[in-house]
C-alpha positions as CSV (number, residue, x, y, z in Angstrom):
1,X,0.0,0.0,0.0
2,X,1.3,3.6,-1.1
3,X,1.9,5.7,1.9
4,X,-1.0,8.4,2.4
5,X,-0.1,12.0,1.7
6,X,1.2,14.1,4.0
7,X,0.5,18.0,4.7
8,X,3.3,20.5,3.8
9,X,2.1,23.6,5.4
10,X,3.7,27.1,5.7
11,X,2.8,30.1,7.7
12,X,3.6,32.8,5.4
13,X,5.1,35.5,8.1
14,X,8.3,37.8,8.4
15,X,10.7,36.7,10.7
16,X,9.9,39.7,13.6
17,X,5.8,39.0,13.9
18,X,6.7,35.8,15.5
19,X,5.0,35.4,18.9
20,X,8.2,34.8,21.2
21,X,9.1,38.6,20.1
22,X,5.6,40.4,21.3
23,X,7.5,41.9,23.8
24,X,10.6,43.2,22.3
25,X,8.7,44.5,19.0
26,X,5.7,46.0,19.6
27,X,3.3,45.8,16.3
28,X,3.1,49.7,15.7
29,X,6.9,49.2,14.9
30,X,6.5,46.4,12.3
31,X,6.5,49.0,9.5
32,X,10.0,49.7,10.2
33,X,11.3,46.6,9.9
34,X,13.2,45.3,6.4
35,X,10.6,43.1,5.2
36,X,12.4,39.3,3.9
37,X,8.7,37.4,3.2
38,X,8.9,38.2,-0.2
39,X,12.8,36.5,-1.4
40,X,12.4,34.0,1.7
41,X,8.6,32.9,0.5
42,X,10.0,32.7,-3.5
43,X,12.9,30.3,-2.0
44,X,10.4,28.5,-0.6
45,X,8.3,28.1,-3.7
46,X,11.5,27.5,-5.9
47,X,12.3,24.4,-3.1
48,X,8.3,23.0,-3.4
49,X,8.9,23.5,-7.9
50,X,11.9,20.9,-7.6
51,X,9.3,18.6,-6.3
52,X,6.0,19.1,-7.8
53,X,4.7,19.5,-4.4
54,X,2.2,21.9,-3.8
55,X,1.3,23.1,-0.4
56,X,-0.9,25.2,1.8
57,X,-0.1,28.9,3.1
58,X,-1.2,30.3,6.0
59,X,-1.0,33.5,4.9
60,X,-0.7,36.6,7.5
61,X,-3.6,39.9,6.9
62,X,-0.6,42.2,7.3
63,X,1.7,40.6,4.7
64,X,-1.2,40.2,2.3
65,X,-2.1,44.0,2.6
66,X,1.4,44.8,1.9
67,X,2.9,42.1,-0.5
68,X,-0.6,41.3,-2.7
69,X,1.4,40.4,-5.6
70,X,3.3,37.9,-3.4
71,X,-0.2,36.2,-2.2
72,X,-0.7,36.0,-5.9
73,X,2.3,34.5,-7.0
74,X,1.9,31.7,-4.2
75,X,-2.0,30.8,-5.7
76,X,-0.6,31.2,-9.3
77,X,1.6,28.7,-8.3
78,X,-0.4,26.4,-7.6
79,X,-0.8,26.2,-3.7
80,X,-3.7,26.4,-1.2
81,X,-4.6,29.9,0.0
82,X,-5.4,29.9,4.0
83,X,-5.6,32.5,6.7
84,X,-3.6,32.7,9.5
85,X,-5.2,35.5,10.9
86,X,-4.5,39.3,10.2
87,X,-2.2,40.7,13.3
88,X,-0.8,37.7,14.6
89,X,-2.1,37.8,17.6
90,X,-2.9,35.1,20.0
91,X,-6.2,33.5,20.0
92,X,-6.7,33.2,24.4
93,X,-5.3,37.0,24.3
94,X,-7.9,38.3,22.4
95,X,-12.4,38.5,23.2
96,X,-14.6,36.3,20.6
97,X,-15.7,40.0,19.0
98,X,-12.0,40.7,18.5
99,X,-10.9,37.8,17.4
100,X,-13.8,37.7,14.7
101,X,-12.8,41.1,13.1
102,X,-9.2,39.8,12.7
103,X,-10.1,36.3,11.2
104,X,-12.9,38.0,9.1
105,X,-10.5,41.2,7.6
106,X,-7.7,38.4,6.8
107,X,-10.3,36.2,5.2
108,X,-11.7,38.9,3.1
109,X,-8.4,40.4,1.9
110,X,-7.0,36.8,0.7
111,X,-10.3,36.2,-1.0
112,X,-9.8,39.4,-2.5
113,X,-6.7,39.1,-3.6
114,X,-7.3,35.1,-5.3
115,X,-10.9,35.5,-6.5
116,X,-11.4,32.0,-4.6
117,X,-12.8,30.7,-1.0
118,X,-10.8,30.6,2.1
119,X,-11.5,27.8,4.2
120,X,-9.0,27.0,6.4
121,X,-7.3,28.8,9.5
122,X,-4.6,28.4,11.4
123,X,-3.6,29.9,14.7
124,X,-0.5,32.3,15.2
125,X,1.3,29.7,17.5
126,X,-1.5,27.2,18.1
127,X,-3.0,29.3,20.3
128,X,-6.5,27.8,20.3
129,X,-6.0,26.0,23.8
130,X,-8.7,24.8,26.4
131,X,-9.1,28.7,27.7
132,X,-10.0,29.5,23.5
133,X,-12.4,26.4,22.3
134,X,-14.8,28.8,21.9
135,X,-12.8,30.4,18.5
136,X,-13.9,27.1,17.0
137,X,-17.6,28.1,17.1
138,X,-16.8,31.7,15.3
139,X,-14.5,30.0,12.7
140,X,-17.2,27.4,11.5
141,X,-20.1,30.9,11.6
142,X,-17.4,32.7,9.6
143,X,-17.4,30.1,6.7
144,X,-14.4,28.1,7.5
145,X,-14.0,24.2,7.0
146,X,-10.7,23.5,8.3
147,X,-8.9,24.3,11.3
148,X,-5.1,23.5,12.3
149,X,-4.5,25.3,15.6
150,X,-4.6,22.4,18.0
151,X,-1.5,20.9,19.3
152,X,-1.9,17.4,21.2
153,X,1.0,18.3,23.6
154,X,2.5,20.7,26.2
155,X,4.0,23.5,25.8
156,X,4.8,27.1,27.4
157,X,2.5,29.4,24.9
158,X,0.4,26.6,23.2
159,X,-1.0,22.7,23.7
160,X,-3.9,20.8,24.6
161,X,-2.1,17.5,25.7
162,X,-4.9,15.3,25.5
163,X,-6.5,16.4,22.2
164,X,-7.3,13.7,19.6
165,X,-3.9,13.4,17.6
166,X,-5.9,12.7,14.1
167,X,-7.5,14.3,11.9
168,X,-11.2,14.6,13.0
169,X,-14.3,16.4,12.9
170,X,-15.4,18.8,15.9
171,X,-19.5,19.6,16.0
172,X,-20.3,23.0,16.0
173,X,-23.5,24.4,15.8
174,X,-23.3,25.6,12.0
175,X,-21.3,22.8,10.8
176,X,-18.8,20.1,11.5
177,X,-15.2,21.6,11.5
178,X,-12.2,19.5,10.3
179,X,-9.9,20.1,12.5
180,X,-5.7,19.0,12.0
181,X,-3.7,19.1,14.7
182,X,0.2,19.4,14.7
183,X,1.9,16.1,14.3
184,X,2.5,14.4,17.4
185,X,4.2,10.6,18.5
186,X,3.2,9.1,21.4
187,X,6.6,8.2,23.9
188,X,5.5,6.9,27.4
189,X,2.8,8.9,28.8
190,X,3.8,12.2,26.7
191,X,3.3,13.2,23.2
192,X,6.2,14.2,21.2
193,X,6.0,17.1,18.8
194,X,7.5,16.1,15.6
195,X,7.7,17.7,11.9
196,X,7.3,21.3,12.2
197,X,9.4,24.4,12.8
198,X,11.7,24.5,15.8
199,X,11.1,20.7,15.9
200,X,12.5,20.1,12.2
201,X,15.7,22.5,13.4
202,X,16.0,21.8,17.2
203,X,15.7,17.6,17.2
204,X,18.5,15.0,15.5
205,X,17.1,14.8,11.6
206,X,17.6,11.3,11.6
207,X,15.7,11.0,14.5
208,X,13.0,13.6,13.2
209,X,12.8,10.9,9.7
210,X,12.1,8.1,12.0
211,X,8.9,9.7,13.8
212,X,7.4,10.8,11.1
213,X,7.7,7.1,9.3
214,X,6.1,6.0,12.1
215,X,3.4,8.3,11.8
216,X,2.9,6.9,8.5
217,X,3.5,3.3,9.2
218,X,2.3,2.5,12.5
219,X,-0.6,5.0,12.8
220,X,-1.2,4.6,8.9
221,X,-2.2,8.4,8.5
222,X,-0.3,11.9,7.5
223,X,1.8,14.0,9.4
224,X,1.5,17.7,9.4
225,X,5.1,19.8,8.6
226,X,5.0,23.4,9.0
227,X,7.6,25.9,8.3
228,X,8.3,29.6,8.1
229,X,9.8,31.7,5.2
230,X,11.8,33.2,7.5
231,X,13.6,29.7,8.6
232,X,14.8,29.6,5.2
233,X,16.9,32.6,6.1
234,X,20.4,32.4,8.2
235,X,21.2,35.8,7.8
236,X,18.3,37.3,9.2
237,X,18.3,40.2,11.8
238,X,18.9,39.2,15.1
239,X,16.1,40.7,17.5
240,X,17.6,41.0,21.6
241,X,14.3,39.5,23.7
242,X,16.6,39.2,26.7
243,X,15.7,35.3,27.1
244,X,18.0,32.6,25.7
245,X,15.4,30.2,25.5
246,X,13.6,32.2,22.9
247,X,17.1,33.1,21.1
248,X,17.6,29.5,20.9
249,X,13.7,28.4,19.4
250,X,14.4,31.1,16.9
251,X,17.5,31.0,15.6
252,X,19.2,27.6,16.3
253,X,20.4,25.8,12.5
254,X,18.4,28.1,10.4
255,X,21.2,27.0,8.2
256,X,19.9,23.6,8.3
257,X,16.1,24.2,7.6
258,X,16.0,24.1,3.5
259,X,18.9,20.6,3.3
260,X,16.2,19.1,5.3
261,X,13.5,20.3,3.9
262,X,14.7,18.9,0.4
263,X,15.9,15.7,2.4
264,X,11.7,15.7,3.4
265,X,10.6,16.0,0.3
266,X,12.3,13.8,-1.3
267,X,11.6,10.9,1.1
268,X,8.1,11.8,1.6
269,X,4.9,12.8,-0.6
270,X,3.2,15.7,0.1
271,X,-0.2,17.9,-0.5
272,X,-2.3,20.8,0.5
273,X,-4.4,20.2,3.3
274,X,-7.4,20.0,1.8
275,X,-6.1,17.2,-0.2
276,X,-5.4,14.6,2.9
277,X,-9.2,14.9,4.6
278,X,-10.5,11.3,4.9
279,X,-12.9,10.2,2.1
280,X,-16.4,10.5,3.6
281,X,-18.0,11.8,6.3
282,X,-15.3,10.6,8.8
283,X,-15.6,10.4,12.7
284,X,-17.2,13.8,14.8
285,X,-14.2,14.6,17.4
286,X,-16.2,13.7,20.8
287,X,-15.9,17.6,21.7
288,X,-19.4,18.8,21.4
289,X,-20.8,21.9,21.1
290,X,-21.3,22.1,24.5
291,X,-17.9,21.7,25.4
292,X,-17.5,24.3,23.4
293,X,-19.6,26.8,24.7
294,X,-18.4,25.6,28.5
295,X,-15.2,27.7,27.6
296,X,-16.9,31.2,26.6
């Protein structure tokens, strides 16, 4: 049996909107910065042509408003349009009304700018946890189908350990919302994050290659890889934050993020994520709506 087709994702953001820098850079200064998106997101296309892989973008409000001919580019290319909100801000920091306006203004400008439906959404930073379920709700009202904020594992800013690790459906009361959560393998009583971001650059690769077989393999479904633009890019600015920790998430083998990345895609298949839904109706996530309304 061919292995199923796994998700290649990218969240299409400069490398100072980042979460771990909220303090350091407030958003009233992003306009200053030297934008990178638009040579970092071309490398990244260039590394997808080599292998007739196309992928999904989470593409950032603010970036689209400023770089529409990049949004463009990406869709003429041949890859999946999504939203990853408009100001990158976390999902628990913000009120339901709040957070609406920003999914709603991103959603409109990308359909907008690519004349087709955006459906799917993903989090800055996973940041739908247990204290945000209720963004879930305002996502399906606001048209979308497909969700990847959840993370099935712990984690300083994001993570809802026990969260079903596969792809499933979540009832909401306008309609059932896929929902496709970060890639996770199970080690003793934990769940370890695999195949995505600092995880790809932080762990051993061949280490990172044999968890995500095993996602395929043992588990017999996809596993999720997300990446920046601005991982692509060593020579970045460096941003002080004053904590090593987050100097060492951000900037540790950036040099190292495309060879494995070509190394992925050679060994792997890939596809948007709108490609890798179950056939059918599949399974509704045992969440209810009334789990979901428990969190408002």
């Amino acid at each position: 049996m061919a292995p199923p087709p796994n998700a290649f994702t990218v969240d299409l953001e400069d490398y100072f909107q980042v979460s771990a820098f909220d303090r350091a850079v407030r958003r009233d200064d992003w306009p200053s910065f030297d934008r990178r998106v638009v040579a970092n997101t071309r490398r990244m296309l260039d590394l997808l042509d080599r292998h007739a892989v196309r992928a999904t973008f989470f593409v950032l409000g603010w970036i689209a408003e400023r770089e529409p001919d990049l949004v463009r580019e990406v869709r003429a290319r041949g890859h999946e349009i999504a939203s990853h909100g408009y100001e990158h801000r976390l999902v628990y920091d913000q009120s339901p009304d709040a957070f609406r306006r920003d999914v709603r203004r991103s959603r409109d400008l990308l359909e907008r700018l690519t004349g087709s439906p955006v459906v799917a959404y993903r989090a800055p930073s996973f940041s739908i946890t247990k204290k945000s379920l209720w963004a879930l709700e305002i996502l399906a009202e606001e048209g979308f189908r497909i969700d990847a904020s959840i993370f099935p594992i712990y984690h300083d800013r994001y993570g809802i350990p026990d969260a079903n690790p596969a792809i499933h459906k979540i009832a909401t009361r306008r309609h059932p919302l896929w929902e496709i959560p970060g890639s996770t393998v199970r080690v003793g009583r934990l769940n370890l994050p695999v195949g995505g971001g600092g995880y790809l650059r932080l762990y051993p690769f061949p280490l990172t290659l044999r968890l995500l077989a095993r996602i395929n393999r043992k588990h017999g479904r996809p596993f999720i890889l997300y990446v920046h633009p601005w991982e692509l890019d060593p020579g970045q600015p460096r941003i002080n934050t004053g904590s090593r920790l987050t100097h060492f998430r951000h900037y540790r083998n950036l040099n190292k993020t495309e060879p494995r990345l070509d190394a992925l895609l050679t060994r792997f298949p890939f596809a948007p994520l709108s490609d890798i839904l179950p056939a059918g109706n599949g399974q509704t996530s045992e969440m209810s709506n009334a789990e979901i309304q428990m969190t408002k």
